[in-house]
C-alpha positions in Angstrom: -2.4 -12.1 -7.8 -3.2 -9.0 -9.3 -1.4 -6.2 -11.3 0.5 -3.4 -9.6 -0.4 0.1 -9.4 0.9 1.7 -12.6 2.3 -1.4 -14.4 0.1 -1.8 -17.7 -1.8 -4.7 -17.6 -0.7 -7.5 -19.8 -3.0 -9.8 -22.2 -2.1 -13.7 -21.5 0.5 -13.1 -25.7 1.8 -10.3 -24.2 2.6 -12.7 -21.0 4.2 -15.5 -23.0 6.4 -13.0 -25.3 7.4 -11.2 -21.9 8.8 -14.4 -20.6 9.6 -16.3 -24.0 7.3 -19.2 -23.9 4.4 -20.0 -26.0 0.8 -19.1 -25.0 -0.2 -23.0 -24.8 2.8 -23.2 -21.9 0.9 -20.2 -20.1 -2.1 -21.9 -20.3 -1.0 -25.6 -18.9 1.0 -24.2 -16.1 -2.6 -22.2 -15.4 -4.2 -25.5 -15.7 -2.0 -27.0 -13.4 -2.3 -24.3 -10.8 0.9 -23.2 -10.8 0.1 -19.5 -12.3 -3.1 -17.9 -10.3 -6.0 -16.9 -12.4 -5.9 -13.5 -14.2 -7.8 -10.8 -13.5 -10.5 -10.2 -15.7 -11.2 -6.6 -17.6 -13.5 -5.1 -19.6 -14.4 -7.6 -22.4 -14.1 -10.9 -20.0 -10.0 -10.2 -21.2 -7.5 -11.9 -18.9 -5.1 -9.3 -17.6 -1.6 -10.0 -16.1 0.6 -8.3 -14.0 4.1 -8.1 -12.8 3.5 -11.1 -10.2 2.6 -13.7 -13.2 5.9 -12.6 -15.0 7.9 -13.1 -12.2 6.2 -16.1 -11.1 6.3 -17.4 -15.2 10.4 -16.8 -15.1 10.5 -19.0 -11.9 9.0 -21.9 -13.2 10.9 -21.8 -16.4 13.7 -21.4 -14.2 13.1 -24.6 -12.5 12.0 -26.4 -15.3 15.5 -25.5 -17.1 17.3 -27.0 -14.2 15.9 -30.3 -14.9 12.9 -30.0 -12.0 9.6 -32.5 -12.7 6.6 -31.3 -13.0 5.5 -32.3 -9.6 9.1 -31.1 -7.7 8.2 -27.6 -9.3 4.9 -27.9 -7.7 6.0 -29.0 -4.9 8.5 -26.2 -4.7 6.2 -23.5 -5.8 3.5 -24.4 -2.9 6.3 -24.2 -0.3 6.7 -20.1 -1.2 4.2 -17.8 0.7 0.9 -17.1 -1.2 1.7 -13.0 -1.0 4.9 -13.3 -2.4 5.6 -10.1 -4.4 7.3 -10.3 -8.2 11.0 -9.2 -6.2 10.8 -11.9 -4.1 9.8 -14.7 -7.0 13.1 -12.9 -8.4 15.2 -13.4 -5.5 14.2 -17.2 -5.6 14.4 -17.4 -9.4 18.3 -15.7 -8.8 18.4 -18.1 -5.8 17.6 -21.5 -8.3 19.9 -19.9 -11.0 22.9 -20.1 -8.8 22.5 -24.1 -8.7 23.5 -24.3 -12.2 27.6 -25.3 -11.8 28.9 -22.2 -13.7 26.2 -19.4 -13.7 29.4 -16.9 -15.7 28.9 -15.7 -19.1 31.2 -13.2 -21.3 29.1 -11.4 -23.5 29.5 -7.6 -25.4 28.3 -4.7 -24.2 25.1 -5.0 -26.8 24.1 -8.5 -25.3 24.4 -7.1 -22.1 22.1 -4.4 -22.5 19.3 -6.7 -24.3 19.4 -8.7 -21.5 19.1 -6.3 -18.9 16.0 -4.8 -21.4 17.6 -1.2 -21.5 20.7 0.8 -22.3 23.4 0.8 -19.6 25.0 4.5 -18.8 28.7 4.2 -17.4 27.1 4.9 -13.6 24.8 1.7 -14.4 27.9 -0.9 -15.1 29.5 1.1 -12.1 26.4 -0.4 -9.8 26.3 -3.7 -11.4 30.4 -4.5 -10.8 29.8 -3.5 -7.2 27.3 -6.4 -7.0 29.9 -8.1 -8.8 26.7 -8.9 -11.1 29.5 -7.5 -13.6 33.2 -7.5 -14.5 34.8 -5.4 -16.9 36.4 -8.1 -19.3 38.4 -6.6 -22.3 37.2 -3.2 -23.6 33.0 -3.3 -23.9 33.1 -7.3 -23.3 32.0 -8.2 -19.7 32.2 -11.2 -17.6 28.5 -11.8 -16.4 26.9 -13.8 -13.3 23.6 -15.1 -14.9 22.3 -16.1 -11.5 22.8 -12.5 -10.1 21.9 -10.4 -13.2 17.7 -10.0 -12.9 18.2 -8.9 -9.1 20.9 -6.6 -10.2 18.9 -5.2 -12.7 16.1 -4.5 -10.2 18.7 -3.0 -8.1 20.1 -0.2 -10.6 17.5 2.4 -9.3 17.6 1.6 -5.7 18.8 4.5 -3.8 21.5 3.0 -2.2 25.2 4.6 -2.3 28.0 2.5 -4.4 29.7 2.4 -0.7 26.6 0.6 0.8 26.1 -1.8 -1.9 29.7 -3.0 -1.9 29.1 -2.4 2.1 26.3 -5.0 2.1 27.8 -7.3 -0.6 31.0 -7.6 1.9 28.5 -8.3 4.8 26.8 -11.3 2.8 29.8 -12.7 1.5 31.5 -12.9 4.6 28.1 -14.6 6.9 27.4 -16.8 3.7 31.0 -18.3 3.7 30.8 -18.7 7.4 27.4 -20.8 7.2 28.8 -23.0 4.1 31.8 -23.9 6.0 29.9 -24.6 8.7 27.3 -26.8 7.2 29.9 -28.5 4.9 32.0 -29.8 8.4 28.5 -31.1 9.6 27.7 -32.7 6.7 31.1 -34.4 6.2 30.5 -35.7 9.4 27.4 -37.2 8.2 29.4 -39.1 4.9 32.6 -39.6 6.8 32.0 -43.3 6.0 30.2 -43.4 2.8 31.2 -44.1 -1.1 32.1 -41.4 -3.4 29.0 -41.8 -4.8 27.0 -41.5 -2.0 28.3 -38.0 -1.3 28.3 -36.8 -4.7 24.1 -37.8 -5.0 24.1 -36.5 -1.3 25.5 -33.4 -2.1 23.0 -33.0 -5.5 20.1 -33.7 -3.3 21.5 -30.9 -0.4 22.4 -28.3 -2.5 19.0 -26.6 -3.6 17.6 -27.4 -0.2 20.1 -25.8 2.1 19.9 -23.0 -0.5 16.5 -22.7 -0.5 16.3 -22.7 4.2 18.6 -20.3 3.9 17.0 -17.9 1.9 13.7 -18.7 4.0 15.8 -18.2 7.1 17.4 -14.9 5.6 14.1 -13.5 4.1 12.0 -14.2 7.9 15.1 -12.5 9.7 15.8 -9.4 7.6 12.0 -8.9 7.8 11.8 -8.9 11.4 14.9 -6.9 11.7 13.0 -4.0 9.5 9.9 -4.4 11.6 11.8 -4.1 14.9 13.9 -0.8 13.3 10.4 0.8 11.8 8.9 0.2 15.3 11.5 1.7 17.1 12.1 4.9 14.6 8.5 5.5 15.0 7.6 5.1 11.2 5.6 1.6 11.7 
């Protein structure tokens, strides 16, 4: 994994600081194969890039949601070796959203330390029509943790306030549609189980339906791309 064109290089402090772990974390996920190697600059100094970060945030991620050692490996070798940093954040958004209440209300000032950078009025504008954002009581905002990083990333996307609430509708809708469906197959399954069985069924399904459905999406939306940069004659 190396560093992107124009992103400054990181040294393996400036890693742990970024991500708000301790250098001796950095170094056993490393040992444990979980981050790849650094490259190595002038100096025989270990250099980072935006791919560790992203990759760093995920495990923590995991690990905060009560994942082993060995299911985060497990998880982790599942992802596609080229995976760039936005799509480790689309995962790390994806494991978020297993937590039961991913909402926060914070000020305005919290807001803005999380998202790393003052917000302009046009910025909150983007973020509510992600619903990342709600406008709560004066500069207090009702947050979605799970959603905030790929919002974030989103902010200087050129995409028009109409498309993003355009696409937002769009996923809504299909998502709903697959839940219910999935839910009426899977009550079909514990139709004659204990309460208990579903609820430990339903703890084990959760992050893996999640998870095929964001492998499902990511495969289709990148053949859809290919097919409409083929056809336009840009491919």
């Amino acid at each position: 994994m190396t560093t992107d064109a124009g992103e400054t290089p990181l040294t393996i402090d400036e890693l742990a600081a970024r991500a708000g772990v301790t250098v001796r974390t950095v170094r056993f996920y490393a040992a444990k194969g979980l981050l790849p190697p650094p490259e190595i600059g002038p100096r025989r100094v270990g250099h980072y890039g935006p791919g560790h970060v992203a990759r760093l945030a995920l495990i923590e991620e995991l690990r905060q949601q009560g994942m082993t050692l060995a299911a985060i490996e497990r998880y982790l070798r599942q992802l596609p070796p080229d995976l760039p940093p936005h799509g480790l954040a689309i995962h790390r958004a994806v494991v978020a959203s297993w937590a039961p209440d991913a909402e926060e209300t914070v000020p305005r000032r919290e807001l803005e330390r999380r998202v790393g950078r003052p917000l302009a009025e046009q910025d909150i504008e983007r973020l509510a029509a992600m619903n990342v954002v709600v406008a709560h009581d004066g500069d207090t905002f009702r947050v979605d943790a799970g959603l905030l990083r790929l919002g974030v990333r989103l902010l200087d996307v050129p995409l028009s306030l109409e498309a993003i609430r355009a696409a937002r509708e769009v996923l809504v809708e299909h998502s709903r549609a697959a839940a219910h469906e999935l839910a009426r197959l899977f009550r079909g399954e514990v139709a004659e189980r204990d309460a208990q069985d579903v609820k430990s069924l339903s703890a084990h399904m959760h992050p893996l339906v999640v998870q095929a459905l964001l492998t499902t999406f990511q495969r289709s939306l990148r053949e859809e791309l290919s097919e409409w940069l083929t056809g336009s004659g840009t491919g």
